[in-house]
N, C-alpha and C positions, 0 to 999 in steps of 0.2 A: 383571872389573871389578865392585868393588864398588856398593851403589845408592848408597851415599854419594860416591863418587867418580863416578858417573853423574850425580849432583844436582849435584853440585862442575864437570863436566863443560858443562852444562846452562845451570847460573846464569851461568857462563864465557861459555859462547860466546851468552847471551841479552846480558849486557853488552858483547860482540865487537859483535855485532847492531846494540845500541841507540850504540853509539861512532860506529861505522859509516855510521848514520843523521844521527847527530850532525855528522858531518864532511861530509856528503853536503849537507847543508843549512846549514854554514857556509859550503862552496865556493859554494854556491847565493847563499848571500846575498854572498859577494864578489862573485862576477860582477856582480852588482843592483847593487852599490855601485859597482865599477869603472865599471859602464857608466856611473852617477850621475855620477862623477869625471870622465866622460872628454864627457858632456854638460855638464855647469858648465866646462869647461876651453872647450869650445867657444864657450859662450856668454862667458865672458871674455874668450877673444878676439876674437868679434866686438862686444862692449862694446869694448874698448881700439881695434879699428879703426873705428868710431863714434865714437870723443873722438877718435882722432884727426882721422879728416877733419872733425870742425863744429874742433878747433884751428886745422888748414888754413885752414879757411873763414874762423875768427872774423881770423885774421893776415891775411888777403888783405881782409876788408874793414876792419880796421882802418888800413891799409896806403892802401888806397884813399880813406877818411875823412881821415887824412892829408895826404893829398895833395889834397885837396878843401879839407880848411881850409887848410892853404897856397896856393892857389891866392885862396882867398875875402882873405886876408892880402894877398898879393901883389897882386892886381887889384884889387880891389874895399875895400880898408882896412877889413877887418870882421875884428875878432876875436869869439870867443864865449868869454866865461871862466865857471866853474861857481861862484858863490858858495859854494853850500850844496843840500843833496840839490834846494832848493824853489824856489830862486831863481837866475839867472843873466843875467849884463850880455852884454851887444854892444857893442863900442867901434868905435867908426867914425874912421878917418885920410881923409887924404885930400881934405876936405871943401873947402879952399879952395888959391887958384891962388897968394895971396897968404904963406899959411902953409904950410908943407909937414909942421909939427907939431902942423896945428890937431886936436883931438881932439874927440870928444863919445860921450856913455855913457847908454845909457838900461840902466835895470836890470827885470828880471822878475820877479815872486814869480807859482807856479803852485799849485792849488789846487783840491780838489774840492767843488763846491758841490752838490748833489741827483746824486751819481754823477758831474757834467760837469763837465770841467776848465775851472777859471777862471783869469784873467791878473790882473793888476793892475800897472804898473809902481807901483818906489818908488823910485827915483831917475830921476833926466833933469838931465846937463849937456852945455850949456847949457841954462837952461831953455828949453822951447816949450811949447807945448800941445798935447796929445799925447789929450787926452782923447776927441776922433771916433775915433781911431785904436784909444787901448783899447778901447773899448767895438766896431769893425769886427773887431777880435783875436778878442775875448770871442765873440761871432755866429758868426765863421766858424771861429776856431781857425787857420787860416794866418797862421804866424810870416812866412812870406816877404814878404807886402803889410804887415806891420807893418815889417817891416826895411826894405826900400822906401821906404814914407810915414818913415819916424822920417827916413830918409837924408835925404832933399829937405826937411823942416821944419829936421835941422842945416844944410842946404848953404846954407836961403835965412837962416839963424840968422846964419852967419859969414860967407857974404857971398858964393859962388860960385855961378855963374848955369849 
């Protein structure tokens, strides 16, 4: 063998070598990556069974709300309708022994005043006076004793005892 073909030899198998190297450390970085692949895979799917059960969750209690405003419908002649994001009515049936379609609506506007949610009604039919009651809303924030008092000023409004 000549030195030229010793050099030719040489530079050969130093680039065999450096290929060698080369491939050694792309297997390397697959494996890195698979394993990457195969932890994002896992965490997607514990994401996907996390949306799923709060889905469960959010249908069982809407389901349940449901059935709580039908109930409040049914028994009690309270609807809650949504105006608009800020404001929302309560309509109340029921009220009298005389009318069986007597109706009355007081309406909501909600509102942040200093960070604290504030009430205001802007409508009320029939009228009453409704003003102690706003302002016990406003203080305490319990809709329920507002719904309450609003029922008993329509009931003694239209006429049922």
């Amino acid at each position: 063998m000549t030195s030229h073909q010793a050099e030719e030899m040489e530079t050969l198998s130093a680039e065999a070598d450096k290929l060698t190297a080369e491939i050694k450390a792309s297997r390397a970085e697959i494996l890195v990556l698979e394993e990457k692949k195969l932890f994002s895979s896992r965490k997607v799917a514990e994401m996907k069974q996390r949306l799923e059960e709060k889905e469960t969750e959010l249908e069982r209690k809407e389901a349940e709300y449901e059935t709580y405003i039908g109930r409040c419908k049914e028994f009690l002649g309270l609807e809650i309708d949504v105006i608009n994001d800020e404001e929302f009515a309560f309509s109340f049936r029921g009220l009298s022994d005389n009318d069986e379609d007597a109706k009355a609506v007081v309406s909501v506007a909600t509102s942040r005043v200093d960070g604290e949610k504030s009430f205001r009604v802007t409508g009320c039919e029939p009228q009453v006076e409704f003003g102690a009651i706003e302002n016990a809303l406003n203080a305490t924030g319990e809709l329920n004793g507002f719904v309450v008092a609003m029922r008993k000023k329509f009931m003694a409004a239209i006429g049922k005892r």
